[in-house]
C-alpha positions in Angstrom: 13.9 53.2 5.4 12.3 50.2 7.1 14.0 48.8 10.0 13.2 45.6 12.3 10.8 46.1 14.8 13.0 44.0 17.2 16.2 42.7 17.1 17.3 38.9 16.9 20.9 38.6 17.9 21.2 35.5 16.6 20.4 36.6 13.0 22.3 39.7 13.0 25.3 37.2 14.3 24.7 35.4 11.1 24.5 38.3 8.9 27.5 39.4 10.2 29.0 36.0 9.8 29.0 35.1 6.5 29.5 38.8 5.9 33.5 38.3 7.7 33.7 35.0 6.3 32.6 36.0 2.6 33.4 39.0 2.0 32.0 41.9 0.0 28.5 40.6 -1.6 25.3 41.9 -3.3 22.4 42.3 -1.1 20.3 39.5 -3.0 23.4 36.9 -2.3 24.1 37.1 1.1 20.3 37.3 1.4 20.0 34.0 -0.2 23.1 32.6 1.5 21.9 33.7 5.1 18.6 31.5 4.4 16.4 34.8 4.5 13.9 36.2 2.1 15.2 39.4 0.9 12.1 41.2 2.2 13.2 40.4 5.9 17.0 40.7 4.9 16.6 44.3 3.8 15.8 46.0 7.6 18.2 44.2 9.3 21.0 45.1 6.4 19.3 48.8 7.3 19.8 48.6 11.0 23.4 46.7 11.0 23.9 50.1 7.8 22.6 52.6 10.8 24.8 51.4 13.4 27.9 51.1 11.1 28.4 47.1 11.4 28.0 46.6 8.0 28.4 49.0 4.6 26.9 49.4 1.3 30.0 50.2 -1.3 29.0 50.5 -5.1 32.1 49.0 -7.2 30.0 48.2 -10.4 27.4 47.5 -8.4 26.1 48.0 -4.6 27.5 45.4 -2.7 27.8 44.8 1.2 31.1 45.0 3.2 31.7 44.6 7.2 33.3 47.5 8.7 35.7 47.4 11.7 33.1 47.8 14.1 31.2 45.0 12.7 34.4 42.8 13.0 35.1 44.0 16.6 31.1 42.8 17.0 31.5 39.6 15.6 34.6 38.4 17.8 32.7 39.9 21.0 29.8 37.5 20.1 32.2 34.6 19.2 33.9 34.9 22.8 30.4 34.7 24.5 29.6 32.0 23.0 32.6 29.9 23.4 32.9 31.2 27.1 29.0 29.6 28.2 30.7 26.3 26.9 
Protein backbone atom coordinates (compact mmCIF):
# COMPACT_ATOMS: atom_id res chain seq x y z
CA UNK A 1 0.00 0.00 0.00
CA UNK A 2 1.78 3.22 -1.00
CA UNK A 3 1.39 6.09 1.11
CA UNK A 4 2.66 9.80 0.77
CA UNK A 5 5.96 10.47 1.80
CA UNK A 6 4.75 13.69 3.45
CA UNK A 7 1.65 15.25 4.13
CA UNK A 8 0.11 18.48 2.53
CA UNK A 9 -2.69 19.74 4.66
CA UNK A 10 -3.96 21.66 2.29
CA UNK A 11 -4.62 18.72 -0.17
CA UNK A 12 -5.89 16.41 2.26
CA UNK A 13 -8.36 19.53 3.25
CA UNK A 14 -9.47 19.38 -0.32
CA UNK A 15 -9.92 15.76 -0.51
CA UNK A 16 -11.84 15.83 2.39
CA UNK A 17 -13.75 18.66 0.92
CA UNK A 18 -15.31 17.73 -1.96
CA UNK A 19 -15.63 14.35 -0.27
CA UNK A 20 -18.38 16.28 2.56
CA UNK A 21 -19.64 18.31 -0.08
CA UNK A 22 -20.14 15.42 -2.83
CA UNK A 23 -20.72 12.62 -1.30
CA UNK A 24 -19.96 9.01 -1.94
CA UNK A 25 -17.72 8.86 -5.25
CA UNK A 26 -15.48 6.42 -7.26
CA UNK A 27 -11.85 6.86 -6.73
CA UNK A 28 -11.20 7.99 -10.43
CA UNK A 29 -13.99 10.98 -9.93
CA UNK A 30 -13.08 12.62 -7.08
CA UNK A 31 -9.53 12.12 -8.36
CA UNK A 32 -10.45 14.05 -11.37
CA UNK A 33 -12.66 16.52 -9.51
CA UNK A 34 -9.89 17.29 -6.82
CA UNK A 35 -7.51 18.35 -9.90
CA UNK A 36 -5.09 15.34 -9.07
CA UNK A 37 -3.70 12.62 -11.27
CA UNK A 38 -4.98 9.40 -9.93
CA UNK A 39 -1.35 8.21 -9.37
CA UNK A 40 -0.85 10.93 -6.65
CA UNK A 41 -4.60 10.61 -5.48
CA UNK A 42 -4.27 6.98 -4.57
CA UNK A 43 -1.65 7.41 -1.32
CA UNK A 44 -3.34 10.10 0.11
CA UNK A 45 -6.95 8.18 -0.34
CA UNK A 46 -4.51 5.38 1.47
CA UNK A 47 -3.40 7.52 4.36
CA UNK A 48 -6.81 9.56 4.87
CA UNK A 49 -8.26 5.13 4.51
CA UNK A 50 -5.49 4.40 7.43
CA UNK A 51 -6.38 7.02 9.68
CA UNK A 52 -10.19 6.49 9.28
CA UNK A 53 -11.08 10.07 7.58
CA UNK A 54 -12.24 8.71 4.66
CA UNK A 55 -13.80 4.94 3.63
CA UNK A 56 -13.85 2.74 0.75
CA UNK A 57 -17.66 1.04 0.62
CA UNK A 58 -18.33 -1.30 -2.45
CA UNK A 59 -22.24 -0.76 -3.40
CA UNK A 60 -21.85 -2.01 -7.09
CA UNK A 61 -18.77 -0.66 -7.14
CA UNK A 62 -15.95 0.73 -4.69
CA UNK A 63 -16.67 4.10 -4.01
CA UNK A 64 -15.35 6.64 -1.35
CA UNK A 65 -17.37 8.00 1.70
CA UNK A 66 -16.17 10.38 4.65
CA UNK A 67 -16.56 8.95 7.97
CA UNK A 68 -17.37 10.95 11.19
CA UNK A 69 -14.02 11.50 11.96
CA UNK A 70 -13.27 12.92 8.71
CA UNK A 71 -16.25 15.34 9.13
CA UNK A 72 -15.22 16.29 12.71
CA UNK A 73 -11.64 16.95 10.68
CA UNK A 74 -13.01 18.98 8.15
CA UNK A 75 -14.99 21.55 10.46
CA UNK A 76 -11.67 21.70 12.77
CA UNK A 77 -9.78 22.84 9.58
CA UNK A 78 -12.66 25.20 8.50
CA UNK A 79 -12.61 27.06 12.07
CA UNK A 80 -8.78 27.62 11.64
CA UNK A 81 -9.11 29.01 8.79
CA UNK A 82 -11.89 31.43 9.31
CA UNK A 83 -10.28 32.25 12.84
CA UNK A 84 -6.63 33.63 11.08
CA UNK A 85 -9.09 35.99 9.16
Amino acid sequence: MKVPARIEIKTLKKILDYSYKKGPQRKTNMATNCKMSYTRFVPYLNIMVIMNLLEIVENEGYFVIITELGRWVIDQLDDIDHSDH
